[in-house]
Residue frames as a rotation matrix with the C-alpha (Angstrom) as fourth column:
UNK 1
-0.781 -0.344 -0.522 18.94
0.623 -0.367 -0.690 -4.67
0.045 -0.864 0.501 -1.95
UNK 2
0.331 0.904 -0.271 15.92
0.940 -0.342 0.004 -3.05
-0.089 -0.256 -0.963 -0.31
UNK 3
-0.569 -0.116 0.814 15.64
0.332 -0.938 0.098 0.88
0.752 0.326 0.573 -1.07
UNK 4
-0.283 0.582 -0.762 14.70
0.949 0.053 -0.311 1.83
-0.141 -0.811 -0.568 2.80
UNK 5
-0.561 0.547 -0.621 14.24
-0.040 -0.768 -0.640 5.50
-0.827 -0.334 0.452 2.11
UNK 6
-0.888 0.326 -0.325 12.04
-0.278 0.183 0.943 4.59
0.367 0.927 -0.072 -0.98
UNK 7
-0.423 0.768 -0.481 10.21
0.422 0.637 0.646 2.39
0.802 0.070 -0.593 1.45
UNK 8
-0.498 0.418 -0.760 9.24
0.846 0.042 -0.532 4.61
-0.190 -0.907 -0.375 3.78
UNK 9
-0.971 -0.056 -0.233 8.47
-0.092 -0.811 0.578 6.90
-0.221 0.583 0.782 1.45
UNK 10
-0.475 0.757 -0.449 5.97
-0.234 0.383 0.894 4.93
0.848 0.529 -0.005 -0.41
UNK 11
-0.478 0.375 -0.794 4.90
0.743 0.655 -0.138 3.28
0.469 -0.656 -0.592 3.14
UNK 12
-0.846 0.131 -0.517 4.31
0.158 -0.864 -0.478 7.10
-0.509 -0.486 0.711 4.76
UNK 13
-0.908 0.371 -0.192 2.50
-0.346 -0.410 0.844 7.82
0.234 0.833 0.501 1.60
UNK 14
-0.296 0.791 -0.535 0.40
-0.067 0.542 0.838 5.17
0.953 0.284 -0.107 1.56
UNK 15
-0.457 0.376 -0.806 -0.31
0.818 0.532 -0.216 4.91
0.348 -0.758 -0.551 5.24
UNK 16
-0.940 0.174 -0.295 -1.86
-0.109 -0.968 -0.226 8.49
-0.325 -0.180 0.929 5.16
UNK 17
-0.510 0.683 -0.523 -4.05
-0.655 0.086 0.751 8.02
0.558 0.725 0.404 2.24
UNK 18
-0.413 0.435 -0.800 -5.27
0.568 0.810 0.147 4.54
0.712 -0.393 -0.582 4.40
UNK 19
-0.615 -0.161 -0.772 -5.84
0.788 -0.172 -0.591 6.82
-0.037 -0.972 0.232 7.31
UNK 20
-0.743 0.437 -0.507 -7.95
-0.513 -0.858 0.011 9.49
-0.431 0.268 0.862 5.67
UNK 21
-0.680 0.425 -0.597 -9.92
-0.450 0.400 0.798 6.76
0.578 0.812 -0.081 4.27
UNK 22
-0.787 -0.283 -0.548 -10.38
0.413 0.417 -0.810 5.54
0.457 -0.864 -0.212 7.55
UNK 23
-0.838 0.162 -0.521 -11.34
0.375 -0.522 -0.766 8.38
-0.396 -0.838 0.376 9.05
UNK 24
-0.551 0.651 -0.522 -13.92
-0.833 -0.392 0.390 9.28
0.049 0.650 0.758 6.25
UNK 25
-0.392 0.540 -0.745 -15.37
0.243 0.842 0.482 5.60
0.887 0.008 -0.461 6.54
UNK 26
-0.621 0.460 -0.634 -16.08
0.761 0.547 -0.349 6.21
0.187 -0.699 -0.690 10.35
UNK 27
-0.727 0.262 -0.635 -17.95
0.128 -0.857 -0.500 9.34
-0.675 -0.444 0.589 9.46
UNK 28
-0.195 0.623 -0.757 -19.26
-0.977 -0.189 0.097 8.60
-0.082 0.759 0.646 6.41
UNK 29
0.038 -0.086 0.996 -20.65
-0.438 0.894 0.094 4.93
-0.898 -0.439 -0.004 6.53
UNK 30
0.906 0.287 -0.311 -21.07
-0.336 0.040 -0.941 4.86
-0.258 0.957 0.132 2.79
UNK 31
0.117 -0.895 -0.430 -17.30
-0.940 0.039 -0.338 4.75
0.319 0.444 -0.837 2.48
UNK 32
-0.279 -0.885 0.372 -16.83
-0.945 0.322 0.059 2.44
-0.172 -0.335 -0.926 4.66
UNK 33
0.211 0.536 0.818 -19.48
0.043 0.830 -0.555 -0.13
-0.977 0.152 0.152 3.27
UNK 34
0.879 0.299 0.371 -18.59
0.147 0.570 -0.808 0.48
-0.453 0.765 0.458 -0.21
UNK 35
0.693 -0.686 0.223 -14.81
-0.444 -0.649 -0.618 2.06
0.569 0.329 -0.754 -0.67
UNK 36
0.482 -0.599 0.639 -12.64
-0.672 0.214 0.709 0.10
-0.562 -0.771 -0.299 2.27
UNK 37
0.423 -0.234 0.875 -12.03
0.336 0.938 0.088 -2.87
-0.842 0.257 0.475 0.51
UNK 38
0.707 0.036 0.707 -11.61
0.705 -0.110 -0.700 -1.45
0.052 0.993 -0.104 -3.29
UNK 39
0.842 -0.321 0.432 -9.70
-0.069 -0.860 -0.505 1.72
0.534 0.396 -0.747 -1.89
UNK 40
0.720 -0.267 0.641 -7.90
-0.601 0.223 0.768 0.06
-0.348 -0.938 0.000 0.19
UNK 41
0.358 -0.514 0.780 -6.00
0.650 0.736 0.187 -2.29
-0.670 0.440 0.598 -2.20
UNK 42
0.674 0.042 0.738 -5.91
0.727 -0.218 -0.651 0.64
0.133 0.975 -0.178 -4.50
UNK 43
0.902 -0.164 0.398 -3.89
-0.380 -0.739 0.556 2.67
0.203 -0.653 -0.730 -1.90
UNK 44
0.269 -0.841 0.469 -1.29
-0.269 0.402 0.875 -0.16
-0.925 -0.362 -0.118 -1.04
UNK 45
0.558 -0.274 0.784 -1.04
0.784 0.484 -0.389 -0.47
-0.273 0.831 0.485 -5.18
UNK 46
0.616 -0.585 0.528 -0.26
-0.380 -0.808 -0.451 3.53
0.690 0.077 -0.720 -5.60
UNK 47
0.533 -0.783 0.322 2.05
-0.694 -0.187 0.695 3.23
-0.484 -0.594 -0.643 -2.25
UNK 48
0.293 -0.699 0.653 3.83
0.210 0.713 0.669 0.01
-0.933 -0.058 0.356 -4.41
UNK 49
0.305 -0.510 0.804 4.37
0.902 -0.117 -0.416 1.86
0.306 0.852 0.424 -7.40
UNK 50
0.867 -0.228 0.443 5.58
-0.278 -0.959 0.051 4.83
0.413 -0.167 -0.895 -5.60
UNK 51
0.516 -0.837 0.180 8.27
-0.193 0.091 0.977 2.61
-0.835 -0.539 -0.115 -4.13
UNK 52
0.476 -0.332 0.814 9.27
0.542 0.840 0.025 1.45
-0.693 0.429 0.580 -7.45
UNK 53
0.740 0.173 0.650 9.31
0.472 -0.822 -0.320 4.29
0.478 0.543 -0.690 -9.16
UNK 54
0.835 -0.393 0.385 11.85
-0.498 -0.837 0.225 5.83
0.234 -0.380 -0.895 -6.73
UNK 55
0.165 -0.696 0.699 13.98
-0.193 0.673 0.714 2.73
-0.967 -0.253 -0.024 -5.86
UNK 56
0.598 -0.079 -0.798 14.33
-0.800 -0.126 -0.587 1.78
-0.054 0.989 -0.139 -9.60
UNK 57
-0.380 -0.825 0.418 16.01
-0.656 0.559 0.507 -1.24
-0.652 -0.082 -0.754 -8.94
UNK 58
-0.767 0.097 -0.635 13.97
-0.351 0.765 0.540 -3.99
0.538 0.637 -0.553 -11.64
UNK 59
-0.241 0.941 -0.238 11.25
-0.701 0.001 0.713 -5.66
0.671 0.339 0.660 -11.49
UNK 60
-0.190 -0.154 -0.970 12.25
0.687 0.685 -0.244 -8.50
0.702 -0.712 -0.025 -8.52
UNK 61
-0.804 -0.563 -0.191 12.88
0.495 -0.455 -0.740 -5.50
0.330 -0.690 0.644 -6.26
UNK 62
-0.880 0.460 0.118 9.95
-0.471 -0.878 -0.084 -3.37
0.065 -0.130 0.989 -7.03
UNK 63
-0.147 0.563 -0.813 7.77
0.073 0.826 0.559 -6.28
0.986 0.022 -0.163 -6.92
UNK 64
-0.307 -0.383 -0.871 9.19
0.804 0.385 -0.453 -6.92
0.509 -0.839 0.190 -3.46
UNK 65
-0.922 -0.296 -0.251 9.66
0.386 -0.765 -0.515 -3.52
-0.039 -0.572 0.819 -2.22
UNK 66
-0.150 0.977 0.152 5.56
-0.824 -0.209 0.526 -2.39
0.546 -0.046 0.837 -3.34
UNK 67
0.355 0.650 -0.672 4.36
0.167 0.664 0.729 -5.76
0.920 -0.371 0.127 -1.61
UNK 68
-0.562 -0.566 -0.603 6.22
0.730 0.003 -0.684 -4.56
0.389 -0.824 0.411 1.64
UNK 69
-0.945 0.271 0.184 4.88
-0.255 -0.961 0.106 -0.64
0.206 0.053 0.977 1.04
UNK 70
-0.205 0.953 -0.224 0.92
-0.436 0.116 0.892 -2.26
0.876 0.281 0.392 0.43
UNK 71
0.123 0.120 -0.985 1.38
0.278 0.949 0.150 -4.31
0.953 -0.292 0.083 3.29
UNK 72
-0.857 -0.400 -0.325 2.50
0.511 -0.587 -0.628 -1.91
0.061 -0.704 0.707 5.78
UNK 73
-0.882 0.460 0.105 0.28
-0.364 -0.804 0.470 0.85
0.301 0.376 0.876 4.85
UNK 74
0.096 0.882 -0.462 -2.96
-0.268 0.470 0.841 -1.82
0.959 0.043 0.282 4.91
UNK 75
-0.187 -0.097 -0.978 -1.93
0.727 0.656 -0.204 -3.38
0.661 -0.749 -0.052 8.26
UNK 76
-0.960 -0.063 -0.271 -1.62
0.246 -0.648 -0.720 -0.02
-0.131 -0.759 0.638 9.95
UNK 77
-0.794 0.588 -0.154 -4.87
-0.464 -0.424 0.778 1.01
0.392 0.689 0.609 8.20
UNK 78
0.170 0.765 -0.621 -6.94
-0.121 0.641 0.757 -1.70
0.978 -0.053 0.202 8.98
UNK 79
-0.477 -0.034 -0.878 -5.55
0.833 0.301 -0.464 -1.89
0.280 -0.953 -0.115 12.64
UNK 80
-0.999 0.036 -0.014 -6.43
-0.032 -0.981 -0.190 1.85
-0.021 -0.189 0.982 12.92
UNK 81
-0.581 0.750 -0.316 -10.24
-0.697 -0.258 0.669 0.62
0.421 0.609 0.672 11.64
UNK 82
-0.329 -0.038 -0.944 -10.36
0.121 0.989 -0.082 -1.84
0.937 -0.141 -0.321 14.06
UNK 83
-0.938 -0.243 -0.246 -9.33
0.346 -0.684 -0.643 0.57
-0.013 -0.688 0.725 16.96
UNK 84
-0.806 0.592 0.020 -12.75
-0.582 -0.797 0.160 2.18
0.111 0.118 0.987 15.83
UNK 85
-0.434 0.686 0.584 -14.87
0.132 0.690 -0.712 -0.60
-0.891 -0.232 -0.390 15.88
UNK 86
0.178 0.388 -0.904 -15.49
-0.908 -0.290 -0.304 0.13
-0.380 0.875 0.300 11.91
UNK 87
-0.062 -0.553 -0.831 -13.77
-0.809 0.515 -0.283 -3.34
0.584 0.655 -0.479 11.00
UNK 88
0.998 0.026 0.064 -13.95
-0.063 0.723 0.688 -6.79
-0.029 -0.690 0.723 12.26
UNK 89
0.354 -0.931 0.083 -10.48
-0.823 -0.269 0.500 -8.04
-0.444 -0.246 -0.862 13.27
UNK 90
0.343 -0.058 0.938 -10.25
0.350 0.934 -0.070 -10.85
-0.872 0.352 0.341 10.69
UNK 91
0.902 0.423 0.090 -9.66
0.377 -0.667 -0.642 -8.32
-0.212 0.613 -0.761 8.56
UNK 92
0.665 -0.745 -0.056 -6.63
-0.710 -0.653 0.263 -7.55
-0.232 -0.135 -0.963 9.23
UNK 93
-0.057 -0.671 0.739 -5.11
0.039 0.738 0.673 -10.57
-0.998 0.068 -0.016 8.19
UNK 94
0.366 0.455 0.812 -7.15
0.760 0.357 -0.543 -10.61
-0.537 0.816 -0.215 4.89
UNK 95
0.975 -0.059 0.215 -6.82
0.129 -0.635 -0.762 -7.47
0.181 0.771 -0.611 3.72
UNK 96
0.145 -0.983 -0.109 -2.56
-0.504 -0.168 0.847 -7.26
-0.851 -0.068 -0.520 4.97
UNK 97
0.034 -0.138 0.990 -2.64
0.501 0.859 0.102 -10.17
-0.865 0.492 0.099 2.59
UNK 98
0.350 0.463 0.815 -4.32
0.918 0.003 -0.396 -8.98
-0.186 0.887 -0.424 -0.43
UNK 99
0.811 -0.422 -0.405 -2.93
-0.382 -0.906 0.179 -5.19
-0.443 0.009 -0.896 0.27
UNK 100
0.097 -0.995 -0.035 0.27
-0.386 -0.070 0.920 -6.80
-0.917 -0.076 -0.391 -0.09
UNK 101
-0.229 -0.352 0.908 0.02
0.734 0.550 0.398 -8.65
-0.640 0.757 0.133 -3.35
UNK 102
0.712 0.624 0.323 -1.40
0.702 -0.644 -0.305 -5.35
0.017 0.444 -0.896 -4.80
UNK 103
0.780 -0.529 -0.333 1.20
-0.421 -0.838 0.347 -3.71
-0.463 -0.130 -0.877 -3.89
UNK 104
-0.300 -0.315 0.900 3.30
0.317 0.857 0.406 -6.18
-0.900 0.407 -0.157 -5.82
UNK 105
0.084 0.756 0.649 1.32
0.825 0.313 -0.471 -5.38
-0.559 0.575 -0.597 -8.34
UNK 106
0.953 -0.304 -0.014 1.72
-0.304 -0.950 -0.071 -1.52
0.008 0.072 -0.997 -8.25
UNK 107
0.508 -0.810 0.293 5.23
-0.152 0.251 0.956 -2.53
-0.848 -0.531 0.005 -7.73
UNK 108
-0.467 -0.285 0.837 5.88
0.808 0.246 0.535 -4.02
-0.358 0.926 0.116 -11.52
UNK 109
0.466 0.447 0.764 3.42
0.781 -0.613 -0.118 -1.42
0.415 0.652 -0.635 -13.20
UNK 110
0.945 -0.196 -0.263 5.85
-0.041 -0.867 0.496 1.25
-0.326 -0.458 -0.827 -11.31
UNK 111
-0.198 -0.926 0.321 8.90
0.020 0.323 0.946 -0.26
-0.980 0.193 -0.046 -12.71
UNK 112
-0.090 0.166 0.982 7.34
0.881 0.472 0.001 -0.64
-0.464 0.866 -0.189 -15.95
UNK 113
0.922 0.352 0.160 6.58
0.358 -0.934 -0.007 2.83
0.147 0.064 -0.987 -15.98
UNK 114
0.541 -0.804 -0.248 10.59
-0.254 -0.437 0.863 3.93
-0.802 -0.404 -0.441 -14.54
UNK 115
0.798 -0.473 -0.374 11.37
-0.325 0.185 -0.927 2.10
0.508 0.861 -0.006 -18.02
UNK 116
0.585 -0.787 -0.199 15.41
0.639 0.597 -0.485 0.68
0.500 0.157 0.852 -18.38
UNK 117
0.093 -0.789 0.607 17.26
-0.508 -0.562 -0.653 2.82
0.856 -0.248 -0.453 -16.02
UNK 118
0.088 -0.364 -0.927 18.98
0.526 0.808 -0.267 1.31
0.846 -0.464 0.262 -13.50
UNK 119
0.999 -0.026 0.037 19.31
-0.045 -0.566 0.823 2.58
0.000 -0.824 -0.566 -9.52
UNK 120
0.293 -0.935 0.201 22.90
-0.768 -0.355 -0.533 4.24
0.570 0.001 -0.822 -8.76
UNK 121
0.741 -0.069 -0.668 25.31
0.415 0.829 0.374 2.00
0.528 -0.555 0.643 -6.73
């Protein structure tokens, strides 16, 4: 069972951080030529181990529930970078993608980290 205020937790999170990255890329082109991509996965990995970490439910869940959080978070991100004309719109497919298995990622290494407790029922 999905932990929805977990995920919107971790999704809020992480779709700030994307947004401030954003907004620093279309002011600072440096960022956005060398930091979008790299900080950008690294953003939807923190926003999937922030869901785990709070949802505690095992390692299926938080898997899941960070590859939802990374995915969100990137999609809005990258649509938002689009909107600017900083991004091509192929992009947005690629990086939802890859955001999302990162988050996944962050997802287990957030569970791994929450250790053997278990989420109330």
């Amino acid at each position: 069972m999905m932990n929805s205020k977990a995920l919107q937790h971790a999704a809020l999170v992480g779709t700030l951080l994307q947004i401030a990255m954003v907004m620093l890329g279309h002011f600072v082109p440096w960022v956005a030529l060398n930091v979008f991509m790299f900080g950008g996965v690294a953003i939807s990995a923190l926003a999937g181990l922030l869901y785990a970490r709070e949802a505690a439910a095992g390692y299926g869940p938080g898997a899941l529930g960070g590859a939802i959080a990374g995915a969100v978070c990137a999609l809005i991100g990258i649509a938002f970078s689009v909107l600017l004309g900083d991004t091509p719109a192929m992009i947005l497919a690629i990086g939802t993608i890859s955001s999302g298995v990162t988050g996944a990622v962050g997802g287990l290494i957030g569970q791994a980290m929450t250790g053997p407790r278990k989420a109330s029922a």
